[in-house]
KOLPA-946050 format. One record per residue (C-alpha): z, y, x; chain; residue in three letters. Coordinates in Angstrom, 1 decimal. Layout:
residues N
NODE, pz, py, px, chain, res
NODE, Z, Y, X, A, ALA
...
***
This chain:
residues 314
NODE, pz, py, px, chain, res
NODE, 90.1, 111.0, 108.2, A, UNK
NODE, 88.9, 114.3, 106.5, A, UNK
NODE, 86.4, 115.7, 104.3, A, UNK
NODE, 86.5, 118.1, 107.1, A, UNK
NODE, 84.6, 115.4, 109.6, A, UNK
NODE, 81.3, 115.5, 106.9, A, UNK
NODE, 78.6, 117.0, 107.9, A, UNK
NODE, 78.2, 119.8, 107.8, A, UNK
NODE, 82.1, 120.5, 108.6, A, UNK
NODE, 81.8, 122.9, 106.2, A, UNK
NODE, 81.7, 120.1, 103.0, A, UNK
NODE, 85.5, 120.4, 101.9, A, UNK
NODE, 85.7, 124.0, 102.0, A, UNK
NODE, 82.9, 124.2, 99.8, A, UNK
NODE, 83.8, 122.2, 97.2, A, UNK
NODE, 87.2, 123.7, 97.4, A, UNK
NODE, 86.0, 126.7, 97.0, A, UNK
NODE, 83.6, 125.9, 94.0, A, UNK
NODE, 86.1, 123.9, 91.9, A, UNK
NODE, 88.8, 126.8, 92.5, A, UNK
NODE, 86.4, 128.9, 90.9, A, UNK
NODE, 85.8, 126.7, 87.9, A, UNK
NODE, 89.5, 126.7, 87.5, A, UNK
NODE, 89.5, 130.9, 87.4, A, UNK
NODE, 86.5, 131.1, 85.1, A, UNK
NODE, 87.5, 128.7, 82.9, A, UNK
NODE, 91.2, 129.9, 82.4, A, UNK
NODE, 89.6, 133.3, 82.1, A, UNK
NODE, 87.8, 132.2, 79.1, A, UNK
NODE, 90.7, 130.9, 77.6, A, UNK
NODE, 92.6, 133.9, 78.4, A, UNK
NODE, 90.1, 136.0, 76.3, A, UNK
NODE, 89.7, 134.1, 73.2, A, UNK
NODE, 93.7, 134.7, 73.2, A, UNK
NODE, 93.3, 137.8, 73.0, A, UNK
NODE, 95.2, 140.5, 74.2, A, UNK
NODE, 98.1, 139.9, 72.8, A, UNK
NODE, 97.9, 136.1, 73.2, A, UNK
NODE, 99.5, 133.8, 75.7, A, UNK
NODE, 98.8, 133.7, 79.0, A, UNK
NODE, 98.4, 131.3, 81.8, A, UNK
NODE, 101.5, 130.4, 84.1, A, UNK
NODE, 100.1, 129.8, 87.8, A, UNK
NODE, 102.0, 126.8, 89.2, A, UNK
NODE, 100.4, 126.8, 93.6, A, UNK
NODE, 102.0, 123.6, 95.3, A, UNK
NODE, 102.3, 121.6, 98.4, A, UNK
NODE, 103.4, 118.1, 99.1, A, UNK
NODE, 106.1, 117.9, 101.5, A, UNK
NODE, 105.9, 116.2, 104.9, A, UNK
NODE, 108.2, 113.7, 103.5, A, UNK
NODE, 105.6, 112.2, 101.1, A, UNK
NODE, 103.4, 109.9, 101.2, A, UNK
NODE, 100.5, 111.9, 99.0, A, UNK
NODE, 99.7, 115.1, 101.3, A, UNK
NODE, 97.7, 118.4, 100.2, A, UNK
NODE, 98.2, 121.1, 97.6, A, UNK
NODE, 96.9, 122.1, 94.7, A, UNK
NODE, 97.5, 125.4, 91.6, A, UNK
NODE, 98.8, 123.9, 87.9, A, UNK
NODE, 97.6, 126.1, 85.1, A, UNK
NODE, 99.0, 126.2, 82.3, A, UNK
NODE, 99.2, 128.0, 78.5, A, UNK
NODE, 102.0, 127.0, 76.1, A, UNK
NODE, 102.7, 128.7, 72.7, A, UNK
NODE, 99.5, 130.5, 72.2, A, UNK
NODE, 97.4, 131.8, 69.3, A, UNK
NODE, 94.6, 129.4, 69.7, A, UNK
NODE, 96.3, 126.7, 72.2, A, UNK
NODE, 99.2, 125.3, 71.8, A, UNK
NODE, 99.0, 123.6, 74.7, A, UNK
NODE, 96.1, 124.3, 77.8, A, UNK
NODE, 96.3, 122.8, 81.3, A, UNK
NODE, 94.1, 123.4, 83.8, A, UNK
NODE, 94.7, 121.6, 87.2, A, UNK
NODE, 93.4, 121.3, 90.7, A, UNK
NODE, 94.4, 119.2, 93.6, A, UNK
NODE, 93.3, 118.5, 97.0, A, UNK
NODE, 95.3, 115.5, 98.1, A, UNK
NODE, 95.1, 113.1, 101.5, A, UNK
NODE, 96.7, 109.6, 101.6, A, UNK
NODE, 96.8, 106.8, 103.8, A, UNK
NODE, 96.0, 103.9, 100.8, A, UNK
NODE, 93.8, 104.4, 98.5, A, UNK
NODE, 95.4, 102.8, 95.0, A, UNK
NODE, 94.1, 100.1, 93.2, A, UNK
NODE, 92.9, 102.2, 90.1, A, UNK
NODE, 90.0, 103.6, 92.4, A, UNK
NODE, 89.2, 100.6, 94.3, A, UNK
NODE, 88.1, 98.6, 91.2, A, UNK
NODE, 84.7, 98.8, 92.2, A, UNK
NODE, 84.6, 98.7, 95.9, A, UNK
NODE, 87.7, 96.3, 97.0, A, UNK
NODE, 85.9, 97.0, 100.9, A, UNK
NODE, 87.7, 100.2, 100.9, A, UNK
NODE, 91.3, 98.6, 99.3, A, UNK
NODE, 93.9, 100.3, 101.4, A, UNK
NODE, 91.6, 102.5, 103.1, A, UNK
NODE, 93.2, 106.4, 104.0, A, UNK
NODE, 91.5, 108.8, 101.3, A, UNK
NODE, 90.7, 112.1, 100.4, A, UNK
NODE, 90.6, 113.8, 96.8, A, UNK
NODE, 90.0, 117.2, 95.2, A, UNK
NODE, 88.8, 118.0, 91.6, A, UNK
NODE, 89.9, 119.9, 88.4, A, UNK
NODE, 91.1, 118.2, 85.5, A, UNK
NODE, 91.7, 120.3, 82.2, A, UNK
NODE, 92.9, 119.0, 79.0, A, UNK
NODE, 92.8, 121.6, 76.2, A, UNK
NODE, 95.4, 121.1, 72.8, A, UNK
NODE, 94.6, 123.7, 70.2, A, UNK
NODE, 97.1, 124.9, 67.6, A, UNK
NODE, 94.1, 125.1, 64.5, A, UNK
NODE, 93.8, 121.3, 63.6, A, UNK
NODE, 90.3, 122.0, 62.9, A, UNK
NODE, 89.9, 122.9, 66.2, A, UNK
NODE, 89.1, 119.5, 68.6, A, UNK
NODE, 91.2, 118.7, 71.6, A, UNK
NODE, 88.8, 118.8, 74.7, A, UNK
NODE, 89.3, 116.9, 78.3, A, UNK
NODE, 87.3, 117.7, 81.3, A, UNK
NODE, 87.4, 116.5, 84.8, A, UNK
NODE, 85.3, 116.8, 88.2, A, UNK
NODE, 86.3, 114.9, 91.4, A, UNK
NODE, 85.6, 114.0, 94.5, A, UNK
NODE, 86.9, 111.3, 96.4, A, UNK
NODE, 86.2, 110.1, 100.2, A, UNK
NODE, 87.3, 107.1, 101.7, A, UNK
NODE, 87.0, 104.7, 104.4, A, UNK
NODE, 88.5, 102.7, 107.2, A, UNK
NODE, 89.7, 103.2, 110.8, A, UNK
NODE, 86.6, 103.8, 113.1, A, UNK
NODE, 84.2, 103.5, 109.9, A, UNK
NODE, 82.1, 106.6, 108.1, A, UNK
NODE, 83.9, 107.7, 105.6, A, UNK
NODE, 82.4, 106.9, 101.9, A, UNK
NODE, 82.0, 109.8, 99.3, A, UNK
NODE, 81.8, 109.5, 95.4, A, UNK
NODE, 81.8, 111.6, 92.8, A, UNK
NODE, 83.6, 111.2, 88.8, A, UNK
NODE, 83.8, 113.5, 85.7, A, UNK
NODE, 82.8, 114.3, 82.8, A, UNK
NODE, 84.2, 115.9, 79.1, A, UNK
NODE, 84.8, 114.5, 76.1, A, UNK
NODE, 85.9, 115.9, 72.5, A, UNK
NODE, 88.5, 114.3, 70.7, A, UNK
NODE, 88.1, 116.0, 67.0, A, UNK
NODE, 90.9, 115.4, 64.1, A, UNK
NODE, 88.9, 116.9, 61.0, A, UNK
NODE, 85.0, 116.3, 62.3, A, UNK
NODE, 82.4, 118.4, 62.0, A, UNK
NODE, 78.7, 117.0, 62.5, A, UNK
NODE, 77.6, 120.6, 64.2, A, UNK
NODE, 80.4, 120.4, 66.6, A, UNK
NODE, 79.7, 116.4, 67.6, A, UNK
NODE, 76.0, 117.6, 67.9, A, UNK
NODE, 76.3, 120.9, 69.7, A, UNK
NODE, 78.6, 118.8, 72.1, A, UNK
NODE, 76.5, 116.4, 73.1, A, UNK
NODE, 73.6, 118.5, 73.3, A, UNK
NODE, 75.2, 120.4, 75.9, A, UNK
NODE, 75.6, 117.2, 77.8, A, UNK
NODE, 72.3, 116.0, 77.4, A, UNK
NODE, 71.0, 119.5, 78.6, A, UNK
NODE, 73.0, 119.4, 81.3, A, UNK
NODE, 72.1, 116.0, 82.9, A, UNK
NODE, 68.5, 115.9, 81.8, A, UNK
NODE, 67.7, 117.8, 85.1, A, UNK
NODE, 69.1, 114.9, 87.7, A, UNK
NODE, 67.2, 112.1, 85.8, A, UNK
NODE, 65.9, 111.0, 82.3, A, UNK
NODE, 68.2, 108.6, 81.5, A, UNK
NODE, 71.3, 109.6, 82.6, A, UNK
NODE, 72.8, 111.4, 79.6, A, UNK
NODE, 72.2, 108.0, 77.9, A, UNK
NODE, 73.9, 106.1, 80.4, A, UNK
NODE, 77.2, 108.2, 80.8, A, UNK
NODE, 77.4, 108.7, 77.0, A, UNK
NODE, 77.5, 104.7, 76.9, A, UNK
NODE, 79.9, 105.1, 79.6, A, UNK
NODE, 81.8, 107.6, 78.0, A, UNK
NODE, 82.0, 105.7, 74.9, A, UNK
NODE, 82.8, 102.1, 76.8, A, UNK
NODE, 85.8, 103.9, 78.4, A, UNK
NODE, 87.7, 106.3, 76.1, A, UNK
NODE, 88.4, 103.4, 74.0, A, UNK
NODE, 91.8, 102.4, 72.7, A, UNK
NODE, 91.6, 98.9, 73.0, A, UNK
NODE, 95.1, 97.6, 71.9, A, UNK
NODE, 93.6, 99.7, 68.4, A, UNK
NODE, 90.0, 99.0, 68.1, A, UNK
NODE, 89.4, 102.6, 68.1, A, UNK
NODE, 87.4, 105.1, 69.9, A, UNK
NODE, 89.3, 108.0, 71.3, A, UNK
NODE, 86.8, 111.0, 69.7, A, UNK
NODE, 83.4, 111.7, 69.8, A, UNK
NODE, 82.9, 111.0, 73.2, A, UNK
NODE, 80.6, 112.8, 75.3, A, UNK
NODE, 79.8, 111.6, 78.8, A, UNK
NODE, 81.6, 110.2, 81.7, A, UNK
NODE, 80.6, 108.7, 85.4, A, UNK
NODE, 82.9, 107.6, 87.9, A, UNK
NODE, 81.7, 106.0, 91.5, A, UNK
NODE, 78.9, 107.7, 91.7, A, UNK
NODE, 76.5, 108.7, 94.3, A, UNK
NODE, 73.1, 107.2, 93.6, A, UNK
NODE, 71.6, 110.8, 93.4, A, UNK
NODE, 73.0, 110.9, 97.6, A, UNK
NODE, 75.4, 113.3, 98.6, A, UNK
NODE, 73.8, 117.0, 97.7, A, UNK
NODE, 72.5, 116.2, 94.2, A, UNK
NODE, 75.1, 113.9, 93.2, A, UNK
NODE, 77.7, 116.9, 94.3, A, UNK
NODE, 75.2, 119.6, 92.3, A, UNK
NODE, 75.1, 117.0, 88.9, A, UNK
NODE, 78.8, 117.3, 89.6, A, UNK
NODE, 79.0, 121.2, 89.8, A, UNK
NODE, 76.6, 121.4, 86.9, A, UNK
NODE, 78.8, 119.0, 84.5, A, UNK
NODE, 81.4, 121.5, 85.4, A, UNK
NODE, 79.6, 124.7, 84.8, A, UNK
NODE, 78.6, 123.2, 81.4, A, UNK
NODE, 82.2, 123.0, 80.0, A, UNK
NODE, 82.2, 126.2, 78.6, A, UNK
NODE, 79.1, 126.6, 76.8, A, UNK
NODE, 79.8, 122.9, 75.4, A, UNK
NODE, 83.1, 123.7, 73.8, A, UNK
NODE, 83.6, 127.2, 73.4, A, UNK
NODE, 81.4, 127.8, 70.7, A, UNK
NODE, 83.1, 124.7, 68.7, A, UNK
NODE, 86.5, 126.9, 69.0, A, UNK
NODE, 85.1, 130.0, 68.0, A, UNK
NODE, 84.0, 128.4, 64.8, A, UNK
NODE, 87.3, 126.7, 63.6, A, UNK
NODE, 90.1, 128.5, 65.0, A, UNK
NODE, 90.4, 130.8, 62.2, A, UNK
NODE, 90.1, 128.3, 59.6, A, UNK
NODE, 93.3, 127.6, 57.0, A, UNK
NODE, 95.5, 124.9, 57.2, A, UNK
NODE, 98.9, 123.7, 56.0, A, UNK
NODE, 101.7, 121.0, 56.6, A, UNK
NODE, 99.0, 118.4, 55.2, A, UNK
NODE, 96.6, 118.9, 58.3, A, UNK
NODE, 99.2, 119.6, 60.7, A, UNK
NODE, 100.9, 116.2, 60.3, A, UNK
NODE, 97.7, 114.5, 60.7, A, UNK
NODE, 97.1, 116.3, 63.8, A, UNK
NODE, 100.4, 115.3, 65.4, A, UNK
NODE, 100.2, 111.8, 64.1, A, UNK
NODE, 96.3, 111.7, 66.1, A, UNK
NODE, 97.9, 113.4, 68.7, A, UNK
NODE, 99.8, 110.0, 68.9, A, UNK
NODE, 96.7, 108.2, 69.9, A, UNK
NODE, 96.3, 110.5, 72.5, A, UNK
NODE, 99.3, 110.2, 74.2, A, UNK
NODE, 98.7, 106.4, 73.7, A, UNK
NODE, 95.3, 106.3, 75.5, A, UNK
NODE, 96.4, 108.5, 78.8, A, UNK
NODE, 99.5, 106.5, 79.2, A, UNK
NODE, 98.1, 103.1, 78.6, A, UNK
NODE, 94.4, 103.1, 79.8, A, UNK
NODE, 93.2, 106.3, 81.7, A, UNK
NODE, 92.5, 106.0, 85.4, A, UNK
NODE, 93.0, 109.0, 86.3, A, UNK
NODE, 96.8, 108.9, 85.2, A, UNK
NODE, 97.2, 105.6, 87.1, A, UNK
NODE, 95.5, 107.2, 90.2, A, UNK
NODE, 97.7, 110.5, 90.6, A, UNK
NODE, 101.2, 107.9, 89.8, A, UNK
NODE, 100.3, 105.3, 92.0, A, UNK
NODE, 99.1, 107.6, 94.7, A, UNK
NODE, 103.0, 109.4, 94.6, A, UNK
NODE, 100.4, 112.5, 92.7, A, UNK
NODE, 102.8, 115.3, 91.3, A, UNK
NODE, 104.2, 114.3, 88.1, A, UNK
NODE, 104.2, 117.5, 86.6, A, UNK
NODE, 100.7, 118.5, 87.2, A, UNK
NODE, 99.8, 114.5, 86.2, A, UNK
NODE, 100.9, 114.8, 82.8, A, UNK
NODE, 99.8, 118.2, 81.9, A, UNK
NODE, 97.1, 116.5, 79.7, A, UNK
NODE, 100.5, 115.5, 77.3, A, UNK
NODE, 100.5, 117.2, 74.2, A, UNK
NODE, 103.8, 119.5, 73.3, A, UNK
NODE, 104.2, 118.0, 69.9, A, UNK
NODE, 103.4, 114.6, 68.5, A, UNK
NODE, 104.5, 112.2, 66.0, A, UNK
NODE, 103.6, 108.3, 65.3, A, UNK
NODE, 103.8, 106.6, 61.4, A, UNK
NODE, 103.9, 103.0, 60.9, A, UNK
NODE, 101.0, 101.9, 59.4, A, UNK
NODE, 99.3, 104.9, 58.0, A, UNK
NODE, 97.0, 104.6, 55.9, A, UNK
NODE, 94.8, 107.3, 54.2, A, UNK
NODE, 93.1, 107.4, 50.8, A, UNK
NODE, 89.2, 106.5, 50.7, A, UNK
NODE, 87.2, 109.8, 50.7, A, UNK
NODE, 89.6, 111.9, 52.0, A, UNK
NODE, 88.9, 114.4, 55.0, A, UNK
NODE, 91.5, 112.2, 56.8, A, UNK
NODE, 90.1, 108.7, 56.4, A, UNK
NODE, 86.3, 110.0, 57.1, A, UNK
NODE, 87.7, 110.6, 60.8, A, UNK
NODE, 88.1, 106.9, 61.3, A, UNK
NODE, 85.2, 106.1, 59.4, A, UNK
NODE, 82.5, 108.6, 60.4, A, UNK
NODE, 83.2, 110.2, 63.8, A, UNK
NODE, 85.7, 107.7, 65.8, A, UNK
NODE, 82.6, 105.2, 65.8, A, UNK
NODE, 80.0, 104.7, 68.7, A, UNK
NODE, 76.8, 106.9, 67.3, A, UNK
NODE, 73.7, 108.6, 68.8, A, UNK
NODE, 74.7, 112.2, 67.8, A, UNK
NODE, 71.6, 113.7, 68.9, A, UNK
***
C-alpha cells in the first residue's frame, strides 16, 4: 500500500513537496536571525536500507553551536512499513498491524539566551490500512512553547497565532487542541505541565481529506510568525551562570518528557525510525538537581507558579 494509490495519484507527491518546503523556509529563517556570521545548518539526506524493516528517506537538519541556537533540528521523513506500532494504533486498534505510510516535519528548536523559549513543531501524515481494504488517512501536529523565564506577551502572542490560525477550519477548534495540547504535554510522573502549551491534534480527519490536509499546511505555515517574533525580543537579553543553570536544570524536564511520554518518540523507535534523526529534539546540554527548590518570588519559582499551569492565555 501507498500514498501513491489516493486519489488523485498525485496526493504523496504533494505533500512531499509542501512539507519539504516548510523544512527550507523554515531553516532559512533560522539561518538569517544567525546572521552572517552565525551557524549554519548541516544537511543530513537518508535512505533506509533494503535490509530494514522501516523503508523511505528522509533530510535531518540540523544547527549546533550557534549565536541564537544552541541546538536547532529540523527533520523530515517519508517512511513505509508493514506494522503499524502500537503508539499510533491507540485509537483505532482495526488498523493494529496494518502496513503504513508516514511523512511530516518535526522541528524542535533549543536556544542559547535562556530568556529565549524552546519551541517544538510537528506536521504528519499517516495512511494505513489492511490487505484488500482502502487505505485510512489522518493527520497530527501542532507547536508548543516550552518557556524557562515567562513572559506574558510571548504566552499571548503564541497562542494568538494558534487561535488565528485554526479559527478559519471551525469555531471551536483552537479551544479544543489547546485543551488537547495541554492534556498531553504533561509530565505526569511530576504533576507538571511541560510549558505554555499551545495546540496539538493527532487522528484527525473530521474536516475530510482536503481541509483536514490544508488546517494541517496552515498549522505549518503559522510556525514562523508564532515564534519568531518571541526570539527576536529576548535573544539579546543579559544573562549569567544564575539563568543558565536553571535553563539546563528545565532542560531536564525536557529530556524527561520526550523520553518517557511523547508518541512521536515511541512511534519512530518502535517502527525501527532512524535514531539519529529521532532524537534530534535532545537538547546538547542538560543537568538534573535533587529536589530543587527555588525561593518564593523569585523569577525562577514564578515559572512553576504562573506559566507551567493550565490557563486561557488569550
Amino acid at each position: 500500500m501507498a500514498l501513491s494509490a489516493f486519489n488523485p495519484p498525485s496526493t504523496a507527491e504533494r505533500v512531499r513537496g509542501y512539507l519539504l518546503d516548510l523544512q527550507s523556509r523554515i531553516t532559512g529563517a533560522v539561518e538569517a536571525i544567525e546572521g552572517p556570521r552565525g551557524a549554519r545548518f548541516l544537511v543530513d539526506p537518508w535512505r533506509k536500507s533494503p535490509d530494514e524493516p522501516l523503508q523511505g528517506d528522509g533530510v535531518t537538519q540540523i544547527l549546533e553551536g550557534g549565536r541564537v541556537f544552541e541546538r536547532a533540528g529540523v527533520g523530515f521523513s517519508h517512511v513505509r512499513g508493514a506494522k503499524l506500532p502500537s503508539s499510533a494504533t491507540q485509537h483505532r486498534p482495526e488498523l493494529a498491524g496494518a502496513p503504513f505510510e508516514a511523512m511530516g516535519v518535526s522541528l524542535v528548536f533549543h536556544p542559547l539566551n535562556p530568556y529565549v523559549p524552546t519551541v517544538h513543531m510537528n506536521v504528519r501524515m499517516i495512511s494505513a490500512g489492511q490487505p484488500g481494504q482502502e487505505p485510512v488517512c489522518w493527520f497530527g501536529g501542532g507547536m508548543d512553547l516550552t518557556p524557562y523565564y515567562g513572559f506574558e506577551e510571548d504566552a499571548v502572542h503564541f497562542h494568538r497565532i494558534c487561535h488565528d490560525t485554526l479559527k478559519p477550519f471551525g469555531e471551536g477548534l483552537y479551544l479544543r487542541f489547546k485543551r488537547w495540547c495541554d492534556e498531553y504535554f504533561y509530565l505526569k510522573h511530576r504533576d507538571e505541565q511541560r510549558g505554555v502549551g499551545g495546540i496539538f491534534f493527532d487522528d484527525f480527519s473530521a474536516l475530510g481529506f482536503e481541509r483536514s490536509l490544508a488546517m494541517t499546511q496552515a498549522v505549518g505555515d503559522a510556525f514562523l510568525p508564532a515564534y519568531l517574533p518571541i526570539v527576536e525580543r529576548r535573544m539579546a537579553l543579559p544573562f549569567g551562570e544564575r539563568e543558565r543553570a536553571f535553563q539546563l536544570y528545565r532542560r531536564g524536564r525536557y529530556v524527561e518528557f520526550n523520553l518517557v511520554w511523547d508518541r512521536g518518540t515511541h512511534f519512530g523507535l518502535q517502527s525501527g525510525g532512524r535514531s539519529e534523526s529521532i532524537l534530534l529534539s535532545m537538547p546538547p546540554l542538560v543537568s538534573w538537581q535533587y529536589r530543587r527548590e527555588d525561593p518564593p518570588g523569585s523569577h525562577e519559582a514564578e515559572l512553576t507558579r504562573r506559566f507551567l499551569v493550565r490557563r486561557n492565555w488569550i
